[in-house]
C-alpha positions as CSV (number, residue, x, y, z in Angstrom):
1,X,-22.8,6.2,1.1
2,X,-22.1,2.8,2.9
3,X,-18.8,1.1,2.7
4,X,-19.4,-1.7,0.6
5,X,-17.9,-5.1,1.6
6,X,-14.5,-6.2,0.1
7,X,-15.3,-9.3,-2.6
8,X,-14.0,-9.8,-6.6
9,X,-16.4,-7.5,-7.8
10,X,-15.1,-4.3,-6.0
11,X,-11.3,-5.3,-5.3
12,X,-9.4,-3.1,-7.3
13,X,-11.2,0.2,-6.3
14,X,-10.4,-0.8,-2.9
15,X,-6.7,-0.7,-4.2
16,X,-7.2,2.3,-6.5
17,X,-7.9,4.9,-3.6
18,X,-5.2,3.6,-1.4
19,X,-3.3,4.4,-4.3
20,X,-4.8,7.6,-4.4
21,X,-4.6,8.3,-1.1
22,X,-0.9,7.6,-0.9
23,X,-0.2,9.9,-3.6
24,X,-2.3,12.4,-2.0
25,X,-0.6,12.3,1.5
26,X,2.2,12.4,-0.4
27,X,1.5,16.0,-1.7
28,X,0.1,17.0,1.3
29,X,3.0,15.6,3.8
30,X,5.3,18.1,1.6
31,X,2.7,21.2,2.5
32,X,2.2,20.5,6.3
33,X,5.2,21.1,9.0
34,X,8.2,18.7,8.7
35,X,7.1,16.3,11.7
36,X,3.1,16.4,10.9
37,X,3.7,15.4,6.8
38,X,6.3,12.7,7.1
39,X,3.6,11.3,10.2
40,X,0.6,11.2,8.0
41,X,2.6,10.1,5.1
42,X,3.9,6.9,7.4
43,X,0.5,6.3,8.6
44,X,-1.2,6.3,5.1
45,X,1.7,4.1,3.7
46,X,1.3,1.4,5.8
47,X,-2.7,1.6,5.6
48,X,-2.3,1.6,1.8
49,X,-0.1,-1.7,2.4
50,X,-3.1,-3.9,4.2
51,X,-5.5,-2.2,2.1
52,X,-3.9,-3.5,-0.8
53,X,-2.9,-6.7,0.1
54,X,-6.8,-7.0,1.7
55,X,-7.8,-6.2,-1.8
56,X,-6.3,-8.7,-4.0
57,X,-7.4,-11.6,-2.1
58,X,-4.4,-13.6,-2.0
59,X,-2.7,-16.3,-0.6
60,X,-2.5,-16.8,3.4
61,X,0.8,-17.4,2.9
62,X,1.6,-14.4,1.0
63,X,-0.7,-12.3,3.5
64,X,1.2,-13.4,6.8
65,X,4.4,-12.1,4.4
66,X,2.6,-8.8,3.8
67,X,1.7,-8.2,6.8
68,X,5.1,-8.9,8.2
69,X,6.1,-6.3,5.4
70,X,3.9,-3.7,6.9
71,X,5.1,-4.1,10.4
72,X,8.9,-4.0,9.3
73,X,7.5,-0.7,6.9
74,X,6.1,0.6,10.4
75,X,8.9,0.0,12.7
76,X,11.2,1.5,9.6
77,X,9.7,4.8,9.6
78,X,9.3,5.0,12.9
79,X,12.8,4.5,13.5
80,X,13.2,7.4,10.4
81,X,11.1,9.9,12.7
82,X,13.7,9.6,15.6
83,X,16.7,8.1,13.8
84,X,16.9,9.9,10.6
85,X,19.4,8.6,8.2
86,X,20.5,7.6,4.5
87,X,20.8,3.9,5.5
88,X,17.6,4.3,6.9
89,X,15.5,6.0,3.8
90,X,17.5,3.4,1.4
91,X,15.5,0.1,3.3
92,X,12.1,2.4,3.4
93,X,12.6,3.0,-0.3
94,X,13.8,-0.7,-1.4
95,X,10.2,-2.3,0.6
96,X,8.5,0.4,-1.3
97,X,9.7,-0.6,-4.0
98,X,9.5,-4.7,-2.9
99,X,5.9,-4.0,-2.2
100,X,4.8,-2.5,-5.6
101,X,6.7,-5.1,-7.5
102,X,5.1,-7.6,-5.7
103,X,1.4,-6.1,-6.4
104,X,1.6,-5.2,-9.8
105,X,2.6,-9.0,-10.2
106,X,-0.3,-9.9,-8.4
107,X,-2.8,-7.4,-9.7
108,X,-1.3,-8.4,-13.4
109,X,-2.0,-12.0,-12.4
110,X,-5.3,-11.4,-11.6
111,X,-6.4,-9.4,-14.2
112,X,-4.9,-11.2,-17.6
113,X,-5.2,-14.6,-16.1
114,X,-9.0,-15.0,-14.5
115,X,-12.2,-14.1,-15.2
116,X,-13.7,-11.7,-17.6
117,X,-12.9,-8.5,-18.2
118,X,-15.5,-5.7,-16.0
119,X,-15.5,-2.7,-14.5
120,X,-13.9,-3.8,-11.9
121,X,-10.5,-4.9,-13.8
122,X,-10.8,-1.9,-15.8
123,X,-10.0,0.3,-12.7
């Protein structure tokens, strides 16, 4: 099955699997060897970051912020693979945390505030 092309109609499940497939890593970062989960689990963390952001067509603004956000996310957890530390965890956990505030605002936004209600906001 073709990737279909990112537009209004198919947004959210676009954010939906990365979702999914940062809960997923998630579980399966815990199952691999220490290095090899916490790798995967960075990589699908920042994917899940553009993805997102891709998916709720925002802003430029708001983008170039985003996309500064994933770079800082990036550098953050690779600085966690060779610098481990609870300073370190603490400013990986508060952009997590930044970054889903800031999309369930936007998501919120977009799905009380235009349009009609289809499939698409259901998801």
């Amino acid at each position: 099955m073709p990737i279909r092309e990112l537009n209004t109609k198919n947004n959210f499940l676009y954010l939906f699997t990365a979702l999914v497939l940062l809960l997923f890593s998630s579980a399966i970062a815990d199952d691999l060897p220490e290095g090899i989960g916490e790798d995967i689990f960075s990589v699908v963390s920042v994917l899940m970051l553009v993805i997102g952001i891709k998916s709720l067509h925002i802003d430029i603004n708001i983008k170039r912020i985003v996309y500064s956000i994933a770079v800082l996310m990036g550098s953050l957890m690779l600085l966690w693979s060779f610098y481990p530390s609870k300073i370190t965890l603490l400013l990986i956990l508060l952009v997590f945390l930044f970054v889903f505030a800031g999309a369930f605002k936007l998501s919120m936004k977009k799905i009380l505030f235009e349009g009609e209600v289809d499939a698409n906001k259901i998801i």
